[in-house]
N, C-alpha and C positions, 0 to 999 in steps of 0.2 A: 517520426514514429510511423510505423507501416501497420500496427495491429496492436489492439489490448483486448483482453476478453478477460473476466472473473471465471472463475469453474462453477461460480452459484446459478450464472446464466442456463450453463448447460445439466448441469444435476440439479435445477430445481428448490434445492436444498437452502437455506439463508446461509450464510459462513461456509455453504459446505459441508455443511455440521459431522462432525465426527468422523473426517478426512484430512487427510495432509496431502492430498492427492492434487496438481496442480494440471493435472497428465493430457485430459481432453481440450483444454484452453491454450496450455502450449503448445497443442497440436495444431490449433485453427489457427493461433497466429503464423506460427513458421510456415503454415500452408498458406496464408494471406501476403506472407514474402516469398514465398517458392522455394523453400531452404528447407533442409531436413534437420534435426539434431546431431546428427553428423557433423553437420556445417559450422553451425556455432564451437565458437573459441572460448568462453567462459560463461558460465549459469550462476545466479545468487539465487541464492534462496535464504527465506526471512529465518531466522533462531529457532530453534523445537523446544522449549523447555524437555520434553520428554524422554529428548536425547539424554543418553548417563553422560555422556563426556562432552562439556561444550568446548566449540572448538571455532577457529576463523575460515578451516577449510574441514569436507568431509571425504571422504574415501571409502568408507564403508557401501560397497554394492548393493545392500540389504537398503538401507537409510536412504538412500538414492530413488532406489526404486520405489520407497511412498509416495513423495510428490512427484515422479516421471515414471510413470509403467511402461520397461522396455516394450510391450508387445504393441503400445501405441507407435512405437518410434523405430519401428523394424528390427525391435531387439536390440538395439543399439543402448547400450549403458555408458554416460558419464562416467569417466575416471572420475572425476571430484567436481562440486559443488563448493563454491564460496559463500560460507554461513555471513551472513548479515544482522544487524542488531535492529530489533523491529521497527525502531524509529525509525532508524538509519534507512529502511528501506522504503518508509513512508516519505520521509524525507525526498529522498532520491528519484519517487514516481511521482514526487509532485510537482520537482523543480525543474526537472532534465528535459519533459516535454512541455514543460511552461512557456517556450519562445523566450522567457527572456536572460537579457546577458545574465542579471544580477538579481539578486532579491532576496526578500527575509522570508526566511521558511519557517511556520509552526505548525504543530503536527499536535494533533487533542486528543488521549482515549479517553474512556469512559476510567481504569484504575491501571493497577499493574505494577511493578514496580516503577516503572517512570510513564507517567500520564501525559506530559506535554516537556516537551520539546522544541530551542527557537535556536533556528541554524542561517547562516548567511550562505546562498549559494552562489557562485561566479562560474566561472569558466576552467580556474582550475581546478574544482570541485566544492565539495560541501564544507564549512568549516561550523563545530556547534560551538555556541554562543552561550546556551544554557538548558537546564531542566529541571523543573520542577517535579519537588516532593507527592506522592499520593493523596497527603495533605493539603494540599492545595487544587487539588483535580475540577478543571473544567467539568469535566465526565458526570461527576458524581453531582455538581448543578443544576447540568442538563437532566440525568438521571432523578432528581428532584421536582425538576419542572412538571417532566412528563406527566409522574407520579400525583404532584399535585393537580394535574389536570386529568385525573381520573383514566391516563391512562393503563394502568397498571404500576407494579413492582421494576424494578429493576429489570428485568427478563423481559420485560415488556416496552422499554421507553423506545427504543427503533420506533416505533408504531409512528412516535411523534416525526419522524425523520420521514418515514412515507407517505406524510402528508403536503411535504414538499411538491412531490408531482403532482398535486390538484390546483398549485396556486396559479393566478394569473400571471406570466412573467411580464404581458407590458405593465401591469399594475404596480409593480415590484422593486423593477430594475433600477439598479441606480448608477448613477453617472460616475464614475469613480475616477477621476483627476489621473493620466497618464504622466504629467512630467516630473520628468526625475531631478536629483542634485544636479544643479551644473544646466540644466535647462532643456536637458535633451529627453524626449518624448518617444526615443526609438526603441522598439523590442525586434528582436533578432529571428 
């Protein structure tokens, strides 16, 4: 991996909020590899609900240019984008730069239609294993907890998640057993 950057880094904004705009973060990474949008050979991007027609690929120039404003990219517009399914694409940025060959992927939101997700990743790709109901939601737990601990409603439980960066990590840290089936302790 040569670059990742959120767009909330550079607008400020938490989620980005009420943007589909991906435009200025694409920008710093390709310029962190030295490549233009030009260069690239294929772009995903995660599901729109707000899209009227879902689809596995887009074409529409208009729908494109939300998450990539040609004027950032010298006007240059994507013929098409490859629509992804939102797991699927948490999935994928959580396992591809993990280092290692193999491993079990799950993936928590807060609700949604599918709140968690548990996928097996190798080297020939992702394969899902399963996914749980909104009934069953991690999210809505967490979203509990917070609540219960006075940090707010729903709209609010993040709050708890930014309390992360205050902890001690040597206090914290735990040792977590590297060896796999079969004996071998190597990541890639």
């Amino acid at each position: 991996m040569v670059a990742f950057a959120e767009e909330e880094r550079f607008s400020r904004r938490k989620h980005h909020k009420d943007s589909r705009s991906c435009a200025v973060a694409a920008a710093y990474c390709l310029s962190g590899a030295g490549i233009t949008l030009a260069d690239v050979d294929e772009i995903a991007i995660a599901f729109n609900p707000a899209w009227v027609m879902p689809s596995n690929i887009c074409t529409d120039a208009e729908l494109i240019a939300e998450p990539l404003d040609p004027a950032l990219f010298g006007h240059h517009r994507p013929r098409q984008v490859i629509v992804v399914e939102h797991h699927l694409a948490h999935t994928a940025s959580a396992f591809h730069p993990s280092g290692f060959d193999e491993a079990a992927v799950l993936v928590a939101d807060g609700s949604g239609g599918v709140p968690a997700t548990l996928a097996h990743g190798t080297a020939d790709g992702l394969k899902l294993l399963r996914q749980f109901p909104f009934s069953q939601s991690l999210g809505w737990f967490y979203e509990t907890v917070a609540e219960r601990l006075g940090l707010g409603n729903w709209t609010s439980s993040g709050k708890l998640m930014g309390l992360a960066g205050y902890g001690n990590p040597d206090r914290y840290t735990l040792d977590f057993p590297t060896a796999r089936a079969g004996g071998s302790s190597r990541r890639s």
